[in-house]
MARTOR-136890 format. One line per 4 residues: their letters; for each residue x, y, z of N, C-alpha, C, CB. Coordinates in nm, 3 decimals. Glycine has a CB too. Layout:
! residues N
A> X,Y,Z,X,Y,Z,X,Y,Z,X,Y,Z ~ ... .
END
This chain:
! residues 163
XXXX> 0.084,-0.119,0.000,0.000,0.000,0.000,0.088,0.125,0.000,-0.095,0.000,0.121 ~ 0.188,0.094,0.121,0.230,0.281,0.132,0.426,0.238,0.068,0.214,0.382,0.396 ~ 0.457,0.161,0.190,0.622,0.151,0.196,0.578,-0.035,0.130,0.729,0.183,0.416 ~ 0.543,-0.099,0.254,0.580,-0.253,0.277,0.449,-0.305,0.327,0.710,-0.283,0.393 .
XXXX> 0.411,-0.430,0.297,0.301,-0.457,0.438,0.336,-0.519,0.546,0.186,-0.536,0.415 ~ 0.487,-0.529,0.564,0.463,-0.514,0.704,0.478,-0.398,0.769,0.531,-0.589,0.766 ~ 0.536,-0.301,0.719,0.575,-0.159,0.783,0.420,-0.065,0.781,0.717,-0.073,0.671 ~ 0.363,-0.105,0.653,0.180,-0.057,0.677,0.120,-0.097,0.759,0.081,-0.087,0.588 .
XXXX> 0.123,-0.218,0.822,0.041,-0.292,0.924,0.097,-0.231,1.048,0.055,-0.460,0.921 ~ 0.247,-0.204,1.069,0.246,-0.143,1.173,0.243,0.001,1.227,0.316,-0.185,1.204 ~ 0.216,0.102,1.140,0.147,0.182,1.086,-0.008,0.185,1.116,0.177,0.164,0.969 ~ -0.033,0.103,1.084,-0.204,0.087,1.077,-0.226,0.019,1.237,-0.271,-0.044,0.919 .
XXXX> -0.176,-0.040,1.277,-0.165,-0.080,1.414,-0.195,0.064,1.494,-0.009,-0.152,1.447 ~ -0.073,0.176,1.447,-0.007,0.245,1.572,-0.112,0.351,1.550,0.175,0.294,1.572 ~ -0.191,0.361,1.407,-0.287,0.440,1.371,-0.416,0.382,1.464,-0.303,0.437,1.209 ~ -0.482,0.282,1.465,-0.560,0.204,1.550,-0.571,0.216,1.675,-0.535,0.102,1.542 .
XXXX> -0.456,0.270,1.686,-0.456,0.236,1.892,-0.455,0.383,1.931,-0.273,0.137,1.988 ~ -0.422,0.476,1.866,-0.445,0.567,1.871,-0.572,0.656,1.868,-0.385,0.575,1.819 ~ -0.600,0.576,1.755,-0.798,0.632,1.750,-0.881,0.576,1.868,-0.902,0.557,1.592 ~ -0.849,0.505,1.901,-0.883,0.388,2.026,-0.876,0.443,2.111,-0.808,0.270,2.058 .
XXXX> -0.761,0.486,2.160,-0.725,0.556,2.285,-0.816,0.708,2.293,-0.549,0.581,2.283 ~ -0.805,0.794,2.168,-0.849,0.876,2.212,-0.992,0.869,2.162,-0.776,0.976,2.194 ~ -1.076,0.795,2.119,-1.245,0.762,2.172,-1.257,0.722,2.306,-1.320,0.637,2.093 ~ -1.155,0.622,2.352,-1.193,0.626,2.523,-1.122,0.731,2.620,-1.150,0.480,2.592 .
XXXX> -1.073,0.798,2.577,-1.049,0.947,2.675,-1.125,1.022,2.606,-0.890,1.026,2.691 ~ -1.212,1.024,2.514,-1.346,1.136,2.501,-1.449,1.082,2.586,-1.417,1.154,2.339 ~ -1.472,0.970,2.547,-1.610,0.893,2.631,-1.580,0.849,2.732,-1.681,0.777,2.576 ~ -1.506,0.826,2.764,-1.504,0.819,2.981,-1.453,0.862,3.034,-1.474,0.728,3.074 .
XXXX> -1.481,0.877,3.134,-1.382,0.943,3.237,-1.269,0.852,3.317,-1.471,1.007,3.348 ~ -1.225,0.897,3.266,-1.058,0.823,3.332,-1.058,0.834,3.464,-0.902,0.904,3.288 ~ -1.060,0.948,3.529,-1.042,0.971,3.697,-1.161,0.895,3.752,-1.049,1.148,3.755 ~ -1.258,0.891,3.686,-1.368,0.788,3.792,-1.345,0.617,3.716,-1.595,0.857,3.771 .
XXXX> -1.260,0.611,3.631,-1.218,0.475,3.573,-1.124,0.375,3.715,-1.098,0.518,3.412 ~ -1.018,0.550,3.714,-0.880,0.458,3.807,-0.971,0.447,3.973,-0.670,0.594,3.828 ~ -1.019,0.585,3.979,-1.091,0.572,4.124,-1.166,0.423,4.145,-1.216,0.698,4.138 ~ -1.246,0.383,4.048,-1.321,0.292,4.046,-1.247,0.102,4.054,-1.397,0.340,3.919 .
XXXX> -1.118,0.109,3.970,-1.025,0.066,3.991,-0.948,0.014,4.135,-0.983,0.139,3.934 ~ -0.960,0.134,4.188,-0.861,0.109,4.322,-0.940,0.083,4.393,-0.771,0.211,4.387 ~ -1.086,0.109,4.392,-1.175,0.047,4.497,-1.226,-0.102,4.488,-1.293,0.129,4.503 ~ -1.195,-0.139,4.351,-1.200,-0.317,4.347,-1.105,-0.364,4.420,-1.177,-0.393,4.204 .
XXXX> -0.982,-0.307,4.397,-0.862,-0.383,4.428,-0.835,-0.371,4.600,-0.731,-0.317,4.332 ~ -0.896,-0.273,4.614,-0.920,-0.261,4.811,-1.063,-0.410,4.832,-1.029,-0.014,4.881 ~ -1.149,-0.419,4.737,-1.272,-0.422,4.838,-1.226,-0.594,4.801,-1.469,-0.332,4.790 ~ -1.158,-0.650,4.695,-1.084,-0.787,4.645,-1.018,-0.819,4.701,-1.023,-0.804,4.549 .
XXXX> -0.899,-0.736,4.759,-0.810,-0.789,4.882,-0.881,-0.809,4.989,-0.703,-0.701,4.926 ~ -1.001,-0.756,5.046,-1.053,-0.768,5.185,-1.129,-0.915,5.157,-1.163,-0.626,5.240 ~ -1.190,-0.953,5.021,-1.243,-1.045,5.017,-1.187,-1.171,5.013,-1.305,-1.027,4.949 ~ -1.050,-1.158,4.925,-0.947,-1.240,4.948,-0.897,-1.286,5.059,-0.869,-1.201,4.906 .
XXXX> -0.908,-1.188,5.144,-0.879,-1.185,5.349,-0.958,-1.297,5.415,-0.954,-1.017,5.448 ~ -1.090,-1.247,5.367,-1.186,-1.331,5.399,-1.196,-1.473,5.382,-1.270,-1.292,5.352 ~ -1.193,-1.497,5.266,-1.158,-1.654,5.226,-1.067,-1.729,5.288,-1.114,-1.668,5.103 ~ -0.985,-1.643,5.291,-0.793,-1.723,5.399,-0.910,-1.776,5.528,-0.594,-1.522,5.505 .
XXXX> -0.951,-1.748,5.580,-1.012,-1.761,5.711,-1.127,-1.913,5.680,-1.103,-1.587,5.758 ~ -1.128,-1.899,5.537,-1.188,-2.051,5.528,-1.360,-2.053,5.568,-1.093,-2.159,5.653 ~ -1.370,-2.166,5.654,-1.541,-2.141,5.745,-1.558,-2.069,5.840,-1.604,-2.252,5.814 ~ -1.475,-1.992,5.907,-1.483,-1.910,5.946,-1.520,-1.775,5.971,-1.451,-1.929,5.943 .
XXXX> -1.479,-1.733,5.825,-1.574,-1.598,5.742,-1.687,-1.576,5.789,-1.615,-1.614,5.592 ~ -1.730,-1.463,5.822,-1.886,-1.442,5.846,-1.954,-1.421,5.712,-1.919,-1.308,5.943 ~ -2.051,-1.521,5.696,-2.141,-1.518,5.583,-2.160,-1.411,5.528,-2.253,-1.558,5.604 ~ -2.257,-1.283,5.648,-2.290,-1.130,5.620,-2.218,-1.076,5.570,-2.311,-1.050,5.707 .
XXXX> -2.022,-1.088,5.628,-1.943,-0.995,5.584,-1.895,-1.035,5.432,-1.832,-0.977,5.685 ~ -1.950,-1.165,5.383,-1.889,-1.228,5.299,-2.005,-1.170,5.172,-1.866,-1.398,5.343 ~ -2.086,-1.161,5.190,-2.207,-1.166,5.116,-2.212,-0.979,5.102,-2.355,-1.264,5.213 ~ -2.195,-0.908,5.175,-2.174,-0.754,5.185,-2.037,-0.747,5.081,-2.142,-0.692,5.369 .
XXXX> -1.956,-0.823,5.074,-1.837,-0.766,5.008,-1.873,-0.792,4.844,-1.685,-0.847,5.066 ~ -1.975,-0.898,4.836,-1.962,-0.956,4.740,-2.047,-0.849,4.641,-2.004,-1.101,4.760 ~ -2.149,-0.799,4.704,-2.251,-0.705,4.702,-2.191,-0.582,4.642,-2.309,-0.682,4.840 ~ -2.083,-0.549,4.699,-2.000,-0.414,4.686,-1.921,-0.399,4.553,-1.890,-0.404,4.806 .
XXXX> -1.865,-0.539,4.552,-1.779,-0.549,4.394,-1.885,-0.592,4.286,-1.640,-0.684,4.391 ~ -2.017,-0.601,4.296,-2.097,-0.613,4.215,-2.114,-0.461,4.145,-2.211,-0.678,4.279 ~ -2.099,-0.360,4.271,-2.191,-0.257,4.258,-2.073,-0.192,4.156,-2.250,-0.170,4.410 ~ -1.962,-0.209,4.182,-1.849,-0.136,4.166,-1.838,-0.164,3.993,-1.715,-0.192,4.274 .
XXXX> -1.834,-0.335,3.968,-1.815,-0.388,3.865,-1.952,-0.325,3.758,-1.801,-0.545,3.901 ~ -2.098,-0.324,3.814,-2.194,-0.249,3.729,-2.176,-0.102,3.714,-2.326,-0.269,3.778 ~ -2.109,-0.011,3.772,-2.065,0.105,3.756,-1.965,0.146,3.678,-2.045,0.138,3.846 ~ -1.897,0.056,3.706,-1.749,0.089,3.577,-1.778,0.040,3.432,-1.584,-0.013,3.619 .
XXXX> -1.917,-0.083,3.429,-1.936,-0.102,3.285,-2.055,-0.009,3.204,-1.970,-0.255,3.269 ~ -2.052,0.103,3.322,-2.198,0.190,3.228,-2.128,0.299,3.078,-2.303,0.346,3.383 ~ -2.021,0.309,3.106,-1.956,0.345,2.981,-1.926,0.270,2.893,-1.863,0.395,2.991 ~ -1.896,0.180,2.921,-1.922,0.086,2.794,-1.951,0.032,2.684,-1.941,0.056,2.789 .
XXXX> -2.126,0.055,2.668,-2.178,0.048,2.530,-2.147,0.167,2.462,-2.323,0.025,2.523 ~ -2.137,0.279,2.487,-2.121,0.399,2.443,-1.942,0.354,2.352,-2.132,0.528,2.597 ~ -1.875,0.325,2.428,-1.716,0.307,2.346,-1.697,0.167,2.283,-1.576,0.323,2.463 ~ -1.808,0.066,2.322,-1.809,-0.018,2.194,-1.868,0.043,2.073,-1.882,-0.142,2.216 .
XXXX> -1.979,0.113,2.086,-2.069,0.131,1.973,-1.971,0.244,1.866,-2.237,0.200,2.037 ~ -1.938,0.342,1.948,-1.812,0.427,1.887,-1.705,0.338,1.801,-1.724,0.500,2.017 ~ -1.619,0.249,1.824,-1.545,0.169,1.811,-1.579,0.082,1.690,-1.534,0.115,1.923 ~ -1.644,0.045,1.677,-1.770,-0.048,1.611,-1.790,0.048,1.490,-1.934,-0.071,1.721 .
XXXX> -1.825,0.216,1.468,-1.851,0.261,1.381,-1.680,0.259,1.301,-1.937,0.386,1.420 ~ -1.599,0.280,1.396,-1.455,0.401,1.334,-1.424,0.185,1.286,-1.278,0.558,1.528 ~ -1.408,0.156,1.389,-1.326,0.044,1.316,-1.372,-0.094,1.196,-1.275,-0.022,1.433 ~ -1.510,-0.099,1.219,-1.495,-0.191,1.095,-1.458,-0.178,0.993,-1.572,-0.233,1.059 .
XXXX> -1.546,-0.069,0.920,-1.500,0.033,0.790,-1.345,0.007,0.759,-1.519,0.212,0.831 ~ -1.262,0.035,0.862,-1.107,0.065,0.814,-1.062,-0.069,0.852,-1.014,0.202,0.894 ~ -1.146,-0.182,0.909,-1.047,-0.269,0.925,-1.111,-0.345,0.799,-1.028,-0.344,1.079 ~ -1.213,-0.392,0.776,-1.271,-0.398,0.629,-1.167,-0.409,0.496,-1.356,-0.261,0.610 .
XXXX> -1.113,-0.245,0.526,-1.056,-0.218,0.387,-0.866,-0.226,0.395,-1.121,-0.043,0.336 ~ -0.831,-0.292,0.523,-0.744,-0.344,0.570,-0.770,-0.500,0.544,-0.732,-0.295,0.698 ~ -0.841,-0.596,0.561,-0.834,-0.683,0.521,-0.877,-0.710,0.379,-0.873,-0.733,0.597 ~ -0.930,-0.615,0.300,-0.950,-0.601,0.132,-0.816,-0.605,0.096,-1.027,-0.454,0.067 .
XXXX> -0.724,-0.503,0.168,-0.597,-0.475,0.105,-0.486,-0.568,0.090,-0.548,-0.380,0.164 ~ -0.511,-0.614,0.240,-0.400,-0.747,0.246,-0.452,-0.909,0.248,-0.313,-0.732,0.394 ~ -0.524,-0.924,0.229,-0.576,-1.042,0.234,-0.510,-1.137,0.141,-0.707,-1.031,0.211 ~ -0.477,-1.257,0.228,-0.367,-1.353,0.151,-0.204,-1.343,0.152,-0.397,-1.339,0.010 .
XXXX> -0.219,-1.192,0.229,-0.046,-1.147,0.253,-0.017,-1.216,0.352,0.001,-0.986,0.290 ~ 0.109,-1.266,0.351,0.185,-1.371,0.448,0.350,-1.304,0.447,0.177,-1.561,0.372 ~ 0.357,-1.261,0.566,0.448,-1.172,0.643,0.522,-1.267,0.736,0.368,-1.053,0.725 ~ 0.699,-1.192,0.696,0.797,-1.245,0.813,0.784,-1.182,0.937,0.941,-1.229,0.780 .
XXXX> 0.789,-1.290,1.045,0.744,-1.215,1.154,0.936,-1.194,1.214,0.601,-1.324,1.273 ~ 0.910,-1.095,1.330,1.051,-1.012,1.369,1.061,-1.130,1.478,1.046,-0.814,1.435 ~ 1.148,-1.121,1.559,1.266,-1.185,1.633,1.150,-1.125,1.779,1.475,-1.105,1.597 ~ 1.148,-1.210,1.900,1.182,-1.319,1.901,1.101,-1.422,1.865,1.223,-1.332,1.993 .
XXXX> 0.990,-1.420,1.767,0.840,-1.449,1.771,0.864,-1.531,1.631,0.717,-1.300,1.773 ~ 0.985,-1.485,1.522,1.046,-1.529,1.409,1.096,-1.645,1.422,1.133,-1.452,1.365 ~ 1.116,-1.703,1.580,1.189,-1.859,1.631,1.094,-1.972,1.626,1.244,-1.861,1.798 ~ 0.984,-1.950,1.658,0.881,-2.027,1.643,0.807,-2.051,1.512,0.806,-1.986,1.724 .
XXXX> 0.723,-1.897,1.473,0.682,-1.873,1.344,0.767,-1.827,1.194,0.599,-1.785,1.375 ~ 0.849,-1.863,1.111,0.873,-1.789,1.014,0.794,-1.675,0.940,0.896,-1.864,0.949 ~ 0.689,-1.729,0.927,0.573,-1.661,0.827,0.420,-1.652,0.930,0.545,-1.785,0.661 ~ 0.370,-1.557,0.927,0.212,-1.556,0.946,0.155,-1.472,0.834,0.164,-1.492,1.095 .
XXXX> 0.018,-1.509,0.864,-0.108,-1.448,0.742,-0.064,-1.289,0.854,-0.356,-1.550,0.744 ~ -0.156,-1.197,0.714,-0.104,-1.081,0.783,-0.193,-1.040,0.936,-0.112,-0.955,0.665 ~ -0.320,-1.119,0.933,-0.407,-1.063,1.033,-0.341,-1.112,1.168,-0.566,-1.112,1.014 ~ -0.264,-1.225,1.198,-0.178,-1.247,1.280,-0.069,-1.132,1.330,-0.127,-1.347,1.228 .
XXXX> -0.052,-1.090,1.241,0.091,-0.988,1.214,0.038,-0.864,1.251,0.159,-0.975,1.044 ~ -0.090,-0.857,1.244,-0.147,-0.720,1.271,-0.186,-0.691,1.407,-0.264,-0.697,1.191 ~ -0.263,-0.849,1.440,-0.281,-0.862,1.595,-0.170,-0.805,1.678,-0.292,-1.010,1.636 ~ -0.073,-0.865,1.687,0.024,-0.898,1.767,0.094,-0.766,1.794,0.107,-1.006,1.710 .
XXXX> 0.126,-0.688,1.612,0.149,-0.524,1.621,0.066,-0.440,1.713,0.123,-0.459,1.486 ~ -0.072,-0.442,1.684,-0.187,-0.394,1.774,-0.171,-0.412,1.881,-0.302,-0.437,1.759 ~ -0.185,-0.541,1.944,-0.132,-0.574,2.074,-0.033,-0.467,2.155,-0.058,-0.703,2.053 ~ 0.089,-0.460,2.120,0.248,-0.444,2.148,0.218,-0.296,2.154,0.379,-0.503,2.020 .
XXXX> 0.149,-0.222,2.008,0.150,-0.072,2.044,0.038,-0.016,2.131,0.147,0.008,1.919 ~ -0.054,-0.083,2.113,-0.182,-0.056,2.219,-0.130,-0.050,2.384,-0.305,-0.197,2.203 ~ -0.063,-0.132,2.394,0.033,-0.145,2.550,0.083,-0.011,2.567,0.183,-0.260,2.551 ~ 0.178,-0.015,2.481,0.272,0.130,2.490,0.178,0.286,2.497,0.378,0.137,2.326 .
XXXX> 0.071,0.252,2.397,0.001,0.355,2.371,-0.066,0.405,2.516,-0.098,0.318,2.259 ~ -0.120,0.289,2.559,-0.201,0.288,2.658,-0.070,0.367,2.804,-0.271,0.099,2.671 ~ 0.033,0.297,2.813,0.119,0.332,2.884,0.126,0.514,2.926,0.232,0.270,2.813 ~ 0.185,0.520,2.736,0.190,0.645,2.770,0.069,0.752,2.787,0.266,0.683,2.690 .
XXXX> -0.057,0.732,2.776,-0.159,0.780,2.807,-0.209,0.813,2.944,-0.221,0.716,2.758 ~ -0.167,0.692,3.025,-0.152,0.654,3.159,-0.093,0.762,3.263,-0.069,0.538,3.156 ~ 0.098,0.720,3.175,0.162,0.846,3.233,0.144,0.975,3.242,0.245,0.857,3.198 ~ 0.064,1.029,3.111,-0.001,1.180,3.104,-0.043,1.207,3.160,-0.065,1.227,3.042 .
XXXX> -0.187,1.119,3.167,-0.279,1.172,3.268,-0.255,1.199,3.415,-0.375,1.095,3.268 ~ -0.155,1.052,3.427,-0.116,1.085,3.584,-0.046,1.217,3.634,-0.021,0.980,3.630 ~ 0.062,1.235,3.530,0.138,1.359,3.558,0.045,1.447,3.552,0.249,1.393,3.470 ~ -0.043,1.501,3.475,-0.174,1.606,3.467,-0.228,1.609,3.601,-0.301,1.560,3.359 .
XXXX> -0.265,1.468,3.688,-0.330,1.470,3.798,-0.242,1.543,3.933,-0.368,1.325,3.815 ~ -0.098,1.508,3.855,0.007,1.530,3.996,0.007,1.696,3.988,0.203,1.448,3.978 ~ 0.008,1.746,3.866,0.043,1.894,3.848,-0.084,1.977,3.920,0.062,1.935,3.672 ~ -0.199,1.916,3.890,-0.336,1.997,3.920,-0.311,1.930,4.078,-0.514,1.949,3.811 .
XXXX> -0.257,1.852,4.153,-0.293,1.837,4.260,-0.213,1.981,4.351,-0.259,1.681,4.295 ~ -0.104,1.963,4.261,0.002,2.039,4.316,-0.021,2.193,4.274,0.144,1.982,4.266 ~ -0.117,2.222,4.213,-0.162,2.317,4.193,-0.257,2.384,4.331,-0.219,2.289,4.071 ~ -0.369,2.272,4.314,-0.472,2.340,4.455,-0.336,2.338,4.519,-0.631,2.229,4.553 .
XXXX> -0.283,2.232,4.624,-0.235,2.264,4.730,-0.150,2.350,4.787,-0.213,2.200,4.750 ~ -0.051,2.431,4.616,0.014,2.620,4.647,-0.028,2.698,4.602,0.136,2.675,4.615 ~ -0.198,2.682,4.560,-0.254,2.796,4.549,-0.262,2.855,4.658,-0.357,2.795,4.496 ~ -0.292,2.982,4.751,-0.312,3.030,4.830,-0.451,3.077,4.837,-0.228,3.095,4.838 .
XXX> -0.536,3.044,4.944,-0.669,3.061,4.946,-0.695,3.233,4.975,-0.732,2.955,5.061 ~ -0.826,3.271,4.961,-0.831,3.400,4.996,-0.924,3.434,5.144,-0.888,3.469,4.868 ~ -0.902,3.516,5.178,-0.951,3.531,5.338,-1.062,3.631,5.362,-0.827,3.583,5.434 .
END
């Protein structure tokens, strides 16, 4: 298509994860994503606590926790249909005319993945690209925001209030 198909696919990968990323930082909110996040992973460890203790566990407290990560788990998936359905419009279309383009292309795969596989079909090749930059992508998205959160925190706390 442009250079190579494998250098298009990864291209089209890094193009992908990108559109990706930023439909889900339009449509959700990230700060009530991670908030929502850290309160599984508190209310999972306590439940995890619980279990160590075997028959012992109090039923109530067992059945209250369970209750809680329900509530937590139906809250974090209400954004959801909204960034599949988004997703769903931007990506078939282009993945469509991504598999029109390459279809039947059979690509050397890179090192260390080249030890096992010599060759994959390209949708393999595309996965795996997708995969690898979606990580990174996601990474550095991560880091932004966090640093954004650290700067605005550090903002209120030397602002000086007025009297």
């Amino acid at each position: 298509m442009f250079l190579n198909p494998a250098m298009d696919l990864v291209l089209i990968s890094a193009l992908f994860a990108v559109i990706s990323q930023t439909l889900q930082t339009v449509l959700t909110n990230r700060k009530e994503v991670r908030k929502s996040q850290k309160k599984m992973q508190e209310t999972n460890k306590r439940y995890k606590e619980l279990m160590k203790q075997g028959g012992k566990a109090d039923p109530q407290e067992v059945e209250k926790i369970q209750k809680e990560m329900m509530e937590i788990t139906t809250a974090s998936m209400k954004s959801m249909p909204k960034l599949m359905i988004a997703n769903m419009i931007v990506f078939i279309p282009l993945f469509a005319f991504v598999h029109q383009t390459y279809d039947g292309t059979r690509l050397p795969f890179f090192p260390p993945f080249s030890w096992v596989w010599a060759e994959v079909d390209w949708f393999w090749y595309y996965v795996l690209c997708s995969l690898l930059i979606s990580l990174f992508v996601n990474h550095v998205m991560n880091w932004h925001h966090e640093k954004k959160e650290k700067e605005h925190t550090q903002t209120i706390i030397t602002t000086p209030t007025k009297e």
